[in-house]
TORROVO-778364 format. One line per 2 residues: for each residue x, y, z of N, C-alpha, C. Coordinates in steps of 0.1 Angstrom, whole numbers, plus 5000, padded with zeros to 4 digits. Layout:
<nodes>
X,Y,Z,X,Y,Z,X,Y,Z; ...
</nodes>
This chain:
<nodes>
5566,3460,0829,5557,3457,0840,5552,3469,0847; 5538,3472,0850,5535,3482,0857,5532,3479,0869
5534,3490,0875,5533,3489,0891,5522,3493,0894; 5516,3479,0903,5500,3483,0911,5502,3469,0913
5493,3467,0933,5488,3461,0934,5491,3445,0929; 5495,3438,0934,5498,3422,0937,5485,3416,0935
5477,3425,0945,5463,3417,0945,5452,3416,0934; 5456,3426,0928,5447,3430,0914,5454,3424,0902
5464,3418,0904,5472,3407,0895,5473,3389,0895; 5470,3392,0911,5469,3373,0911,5458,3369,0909
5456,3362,0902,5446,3357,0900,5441,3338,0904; 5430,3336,0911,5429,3326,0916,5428,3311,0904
5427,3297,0906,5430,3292,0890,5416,3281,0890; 5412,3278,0883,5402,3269,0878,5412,3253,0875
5419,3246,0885,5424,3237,0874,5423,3225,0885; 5431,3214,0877,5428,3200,0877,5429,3190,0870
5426,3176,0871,5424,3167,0859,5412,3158,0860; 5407,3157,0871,5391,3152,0871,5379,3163,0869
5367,3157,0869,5352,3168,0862,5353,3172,0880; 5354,3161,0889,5352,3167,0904,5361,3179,0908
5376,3180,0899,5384,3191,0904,5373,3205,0899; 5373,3209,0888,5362,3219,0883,5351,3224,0887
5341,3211,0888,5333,3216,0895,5337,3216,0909; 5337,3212,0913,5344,3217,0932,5348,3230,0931
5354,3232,0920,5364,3248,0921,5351,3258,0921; 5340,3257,0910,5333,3266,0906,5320,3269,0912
5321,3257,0921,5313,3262,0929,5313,3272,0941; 5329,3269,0944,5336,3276,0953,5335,3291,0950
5336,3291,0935,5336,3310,0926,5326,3313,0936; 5313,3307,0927,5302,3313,0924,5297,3317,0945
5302,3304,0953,5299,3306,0967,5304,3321,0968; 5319,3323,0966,5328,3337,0969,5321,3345,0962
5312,3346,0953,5310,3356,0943,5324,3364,0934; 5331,3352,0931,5343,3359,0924,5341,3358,0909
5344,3371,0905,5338,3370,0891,5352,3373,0881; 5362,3372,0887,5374,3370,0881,5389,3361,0880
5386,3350,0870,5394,3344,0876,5405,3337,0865; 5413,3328,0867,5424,3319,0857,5416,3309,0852
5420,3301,0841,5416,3285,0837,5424,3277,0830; 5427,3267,0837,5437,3258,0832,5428,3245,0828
5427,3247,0813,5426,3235,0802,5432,3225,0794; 5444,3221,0802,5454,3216,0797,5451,3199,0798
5444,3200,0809,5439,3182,0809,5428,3177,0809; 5419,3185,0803,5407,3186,0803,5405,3179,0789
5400,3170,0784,5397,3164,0769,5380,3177,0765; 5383,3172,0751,5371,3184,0743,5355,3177,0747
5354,3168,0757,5338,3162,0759,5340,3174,0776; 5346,3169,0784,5350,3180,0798,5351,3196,0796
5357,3199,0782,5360,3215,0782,5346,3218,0779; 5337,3208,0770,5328,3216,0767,5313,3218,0778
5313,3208,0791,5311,3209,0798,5315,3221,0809; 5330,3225,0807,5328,3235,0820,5324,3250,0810
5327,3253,0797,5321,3261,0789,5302,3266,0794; 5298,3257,0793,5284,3257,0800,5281,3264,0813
5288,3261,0819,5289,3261,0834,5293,3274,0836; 5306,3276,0827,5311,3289,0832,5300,3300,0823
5292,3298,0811,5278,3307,0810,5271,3314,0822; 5266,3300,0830,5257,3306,0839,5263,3306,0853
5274,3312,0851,5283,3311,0865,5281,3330,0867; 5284,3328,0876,5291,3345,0885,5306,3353,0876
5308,3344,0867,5325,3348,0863,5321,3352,0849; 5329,3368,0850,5329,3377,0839,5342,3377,0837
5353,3378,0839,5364,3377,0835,5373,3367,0838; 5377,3360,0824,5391,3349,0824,5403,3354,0818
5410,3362,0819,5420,3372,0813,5429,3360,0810; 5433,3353,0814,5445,3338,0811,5435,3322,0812
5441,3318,0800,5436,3306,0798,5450,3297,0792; 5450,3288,0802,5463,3277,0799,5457,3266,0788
5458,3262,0776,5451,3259,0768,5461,3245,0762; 5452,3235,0758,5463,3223,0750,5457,3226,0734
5470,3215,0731,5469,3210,0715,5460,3211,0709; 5446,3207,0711,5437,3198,0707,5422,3208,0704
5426,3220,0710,5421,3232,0713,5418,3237,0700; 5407,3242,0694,5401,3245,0681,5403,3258,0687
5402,3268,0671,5404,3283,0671,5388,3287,0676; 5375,3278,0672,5363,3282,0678,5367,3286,0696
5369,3274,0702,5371,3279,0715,5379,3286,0722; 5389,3297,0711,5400,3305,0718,5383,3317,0718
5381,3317,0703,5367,3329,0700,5359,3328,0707; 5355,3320,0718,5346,3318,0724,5348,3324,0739
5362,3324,0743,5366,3324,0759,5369,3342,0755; 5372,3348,0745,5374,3358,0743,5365,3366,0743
5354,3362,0735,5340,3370,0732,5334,3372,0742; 5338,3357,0754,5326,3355,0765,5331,3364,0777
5346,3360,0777,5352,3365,0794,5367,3372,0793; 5364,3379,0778,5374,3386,0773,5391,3383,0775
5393,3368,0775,5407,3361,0774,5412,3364,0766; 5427,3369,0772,5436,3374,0758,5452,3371,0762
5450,3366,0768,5465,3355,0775,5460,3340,0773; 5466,3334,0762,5463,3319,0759,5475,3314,0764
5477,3308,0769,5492,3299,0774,5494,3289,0770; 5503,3281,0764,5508,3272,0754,5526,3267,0759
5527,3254,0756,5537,3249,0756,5550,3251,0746; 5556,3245,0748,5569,3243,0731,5563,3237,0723
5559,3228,0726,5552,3214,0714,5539,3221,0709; 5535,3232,0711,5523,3239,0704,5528,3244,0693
5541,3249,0693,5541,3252,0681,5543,3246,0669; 5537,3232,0670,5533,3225,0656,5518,3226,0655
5511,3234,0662,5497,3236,0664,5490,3249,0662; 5501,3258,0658,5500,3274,0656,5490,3276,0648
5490,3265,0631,5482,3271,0619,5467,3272,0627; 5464,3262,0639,5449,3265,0641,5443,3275,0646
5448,3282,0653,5450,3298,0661,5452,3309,0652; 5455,3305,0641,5461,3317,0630,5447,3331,0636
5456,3340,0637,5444,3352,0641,5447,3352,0654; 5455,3347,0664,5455,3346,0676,5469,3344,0680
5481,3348,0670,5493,3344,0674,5500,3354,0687; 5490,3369,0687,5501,3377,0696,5494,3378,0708
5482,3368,0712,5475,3363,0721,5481,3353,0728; 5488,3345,0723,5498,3330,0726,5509,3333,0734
5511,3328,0745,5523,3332,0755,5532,3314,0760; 5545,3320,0758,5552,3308,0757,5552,3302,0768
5552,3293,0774,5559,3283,0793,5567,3270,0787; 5580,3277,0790,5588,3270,0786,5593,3255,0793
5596,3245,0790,5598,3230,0795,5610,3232,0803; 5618,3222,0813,5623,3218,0821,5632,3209,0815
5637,3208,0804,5645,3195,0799,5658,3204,0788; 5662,3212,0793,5678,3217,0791,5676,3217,0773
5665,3217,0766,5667,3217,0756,5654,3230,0746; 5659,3237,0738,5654,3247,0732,5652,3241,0718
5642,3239,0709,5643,3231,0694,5645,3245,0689; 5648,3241,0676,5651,3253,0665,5636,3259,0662
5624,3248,0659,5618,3259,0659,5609,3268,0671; 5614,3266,0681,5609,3276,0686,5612,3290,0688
5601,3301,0687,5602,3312,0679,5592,3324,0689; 5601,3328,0699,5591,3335,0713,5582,3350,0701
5598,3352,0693,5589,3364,0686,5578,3366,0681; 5572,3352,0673,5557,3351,0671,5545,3351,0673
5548,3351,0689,5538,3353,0701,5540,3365,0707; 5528,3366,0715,5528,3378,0722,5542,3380,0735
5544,3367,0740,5556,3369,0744,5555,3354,0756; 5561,3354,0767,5563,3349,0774,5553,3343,0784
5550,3332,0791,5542,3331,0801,5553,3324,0812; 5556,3333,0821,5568,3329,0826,5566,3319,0839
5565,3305,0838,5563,3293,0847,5573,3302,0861; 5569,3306,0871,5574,3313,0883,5586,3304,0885
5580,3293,0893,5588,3280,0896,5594,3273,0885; 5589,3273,0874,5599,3263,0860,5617,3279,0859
5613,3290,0860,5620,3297,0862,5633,3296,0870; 5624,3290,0882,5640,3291,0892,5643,3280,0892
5634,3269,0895,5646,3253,0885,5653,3257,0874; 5646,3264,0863,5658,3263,0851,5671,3274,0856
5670,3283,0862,5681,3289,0866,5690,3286,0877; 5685,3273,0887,5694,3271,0894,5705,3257,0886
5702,3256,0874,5707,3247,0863,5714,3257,0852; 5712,3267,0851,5717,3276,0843,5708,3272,0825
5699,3262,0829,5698,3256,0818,5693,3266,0803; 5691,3254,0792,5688,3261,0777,5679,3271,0780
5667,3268,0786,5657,3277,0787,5657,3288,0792; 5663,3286,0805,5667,3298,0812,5675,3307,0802
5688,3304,0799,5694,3312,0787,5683,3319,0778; 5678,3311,0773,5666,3317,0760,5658,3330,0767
5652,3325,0780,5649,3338,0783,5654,3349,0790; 5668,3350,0796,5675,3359,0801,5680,3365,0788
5683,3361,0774,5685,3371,0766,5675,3378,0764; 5661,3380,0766,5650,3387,0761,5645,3393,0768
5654,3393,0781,5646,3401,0792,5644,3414,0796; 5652,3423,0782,5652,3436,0781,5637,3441,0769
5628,3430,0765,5618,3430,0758,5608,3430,0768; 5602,3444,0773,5596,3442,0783,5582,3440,0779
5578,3437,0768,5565,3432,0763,5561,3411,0766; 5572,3408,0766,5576,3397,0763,5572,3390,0778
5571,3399,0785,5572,3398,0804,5553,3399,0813; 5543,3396,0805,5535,3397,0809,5522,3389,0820
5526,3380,0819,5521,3370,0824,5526,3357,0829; 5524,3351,0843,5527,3340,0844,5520,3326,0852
5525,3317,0853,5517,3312,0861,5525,3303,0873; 5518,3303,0887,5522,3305,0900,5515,3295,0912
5530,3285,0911,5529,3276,0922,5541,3269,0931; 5541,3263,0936,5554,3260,0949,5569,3253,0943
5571,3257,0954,5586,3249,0951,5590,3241,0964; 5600,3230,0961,5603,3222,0968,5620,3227,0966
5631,3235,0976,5643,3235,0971,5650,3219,0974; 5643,3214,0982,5655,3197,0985,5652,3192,0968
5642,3192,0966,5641,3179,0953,5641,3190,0942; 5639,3204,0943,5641,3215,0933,5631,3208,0921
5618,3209,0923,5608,3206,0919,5597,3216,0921; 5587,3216,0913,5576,3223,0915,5567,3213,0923
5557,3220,0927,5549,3217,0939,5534,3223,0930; 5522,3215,0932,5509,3219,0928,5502,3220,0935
5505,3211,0943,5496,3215,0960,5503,3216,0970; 5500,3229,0974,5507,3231,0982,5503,3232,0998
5515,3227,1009,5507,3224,1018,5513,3233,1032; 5522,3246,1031,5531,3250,1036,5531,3265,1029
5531,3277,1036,5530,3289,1027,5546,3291,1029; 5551,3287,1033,5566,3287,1029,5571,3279,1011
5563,3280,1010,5564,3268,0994,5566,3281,0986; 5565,3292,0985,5563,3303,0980,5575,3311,0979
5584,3306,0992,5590,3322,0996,5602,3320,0987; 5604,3310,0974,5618,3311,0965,5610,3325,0955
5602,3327,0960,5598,3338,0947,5604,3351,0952; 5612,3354,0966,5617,3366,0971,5632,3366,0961
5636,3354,0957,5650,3352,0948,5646,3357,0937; 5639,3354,0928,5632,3363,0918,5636,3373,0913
5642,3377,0900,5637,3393,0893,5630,3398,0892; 5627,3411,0892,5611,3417,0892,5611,3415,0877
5615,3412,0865,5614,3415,0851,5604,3403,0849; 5602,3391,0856,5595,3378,0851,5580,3379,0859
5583,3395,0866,5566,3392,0871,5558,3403,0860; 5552,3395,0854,5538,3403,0848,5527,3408,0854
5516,3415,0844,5503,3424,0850,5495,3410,0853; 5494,3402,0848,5483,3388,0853,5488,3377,0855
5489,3372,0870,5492,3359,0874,5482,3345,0882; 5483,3337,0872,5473,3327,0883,5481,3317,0886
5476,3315,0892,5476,3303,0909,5477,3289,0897; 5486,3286,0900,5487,3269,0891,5486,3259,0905
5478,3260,0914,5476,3249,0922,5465,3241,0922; 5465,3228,0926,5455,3222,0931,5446,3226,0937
5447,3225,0949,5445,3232,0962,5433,3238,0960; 5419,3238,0968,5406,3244,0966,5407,3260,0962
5396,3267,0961,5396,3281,0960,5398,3283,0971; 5391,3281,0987,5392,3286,0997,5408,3287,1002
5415,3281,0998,5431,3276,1004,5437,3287,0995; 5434,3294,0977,5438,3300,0969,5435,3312,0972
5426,3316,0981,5425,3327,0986,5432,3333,0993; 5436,3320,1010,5446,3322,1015,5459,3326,1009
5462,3317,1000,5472,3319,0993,5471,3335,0984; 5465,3340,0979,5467,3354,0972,5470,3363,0981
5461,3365,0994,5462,3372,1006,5480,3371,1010; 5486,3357,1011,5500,3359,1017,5509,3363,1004
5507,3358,0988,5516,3361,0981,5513,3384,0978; 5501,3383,0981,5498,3397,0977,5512,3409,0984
5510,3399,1002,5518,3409,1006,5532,3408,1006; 5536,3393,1001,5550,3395,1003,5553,3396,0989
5551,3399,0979,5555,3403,0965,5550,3421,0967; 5541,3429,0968,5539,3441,0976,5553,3450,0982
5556,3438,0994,5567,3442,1001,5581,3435,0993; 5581,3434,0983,5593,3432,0977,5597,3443,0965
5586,3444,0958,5587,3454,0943,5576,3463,0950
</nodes>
């Protein structure tokens, strides 16, 4: 992990599961003039992705360095988010890797986020990827469990390639739950318990929550992750 700047790492997120979450967000970009940002495609069906593809052409946004991506996801559109907005953090689940052969060309682009369910299958295989996309919050639920996954990645945490990227949203410690909207900047502050090894060079914002509220939000995570590492 290199040292610089919190602010030049968080990155604000494009996500959702209705066409209103997206567009609401993007408009919010293009209002900020931000031309750098996250995108979460994970619930988005291929008639919706291909719609905000459009959008994000004649948008204000030159760079999407992380793209949280599903199943269903053709190798055209990893070549497309690359060419266009130079993505090279794809994020993917466990269960993607019955989906690898489609990406062939793109395996050390692929960054793991590992599940919540105490269990690791045999074939999962971090080495094949570029490494890790470390869920902030799925992190410290699986470690206040000690669980499979947590194991899986505390043995690799001396592979400091593997530590690049993650993605970043609340916690609840009574129900030890992740939070997506968050409504309290205290939702944040389990991230001072944290190792510095799980924070990578590019983090986005896995919230609901508008861009205007995500802004607030970068501004308070900027300085209290700053003043920690």
């Amino acid at each position: 992990m290199s040292k610089k700047d919190f602010s030049k790492r968080i990155l604000v997120g494009v996500t959702g599961y209705r066409e209103n979450h997206w567009r609401s967000k993007l408009k919010e970009i293009d209002k900020f003039k931000i031309t750098k940002v996250s995108l979460f495609l994970e619930q988005f069906r291929e008639t919706q992705r291909k719609k905000i593809y459009q959008i994000l052409l004649n948008s204000k946004i030159k760079e999407i360095p992380l793209v949280h991506i599903r199943n269903d996801m053709k190798k055209e559109e990893l070549i497309f988010l690359s060419k266009n907005f130079g993505s090279s953090y794809f994020t993917i689940h466990e269960s993607s890797f019955k989906f690898l052969e489609e990406w062939k060309g793109f395996y050390k682009n692929l960054y793991l986020e590992m599940n919540k369910d105490n269990f690791v299958s045999s074939y999962i295989k971090v080495g094949r990827l570029g490494g890790f996309c470390i869920d902030l919050v799925h992190f410290k639920i699986e470690a206040t469990k000690w669980s499979k996954e947590f194991d899986y990645i505390l043995k690799r945490r001396k592979t400091e390639h593997y530590f690049d990227c993650n993605h970043l949203n609340g916690y609840s410690p009574k129900e030890n739950k992740d939070l997506h909207t968050i409504r309290n900047l205290k939702d944040f502050n389990y991230l001072k318990t944290l190792p510095a090894f799980v924070f990578g060079d590019v983090i986005a914002l896995e919230t609901y929550n508008s861009i205007t509220e995500q802004l607030k939000f970068k501004k308070y995570l900027s300085k209290l992750l700053n003043n920690l590492f």
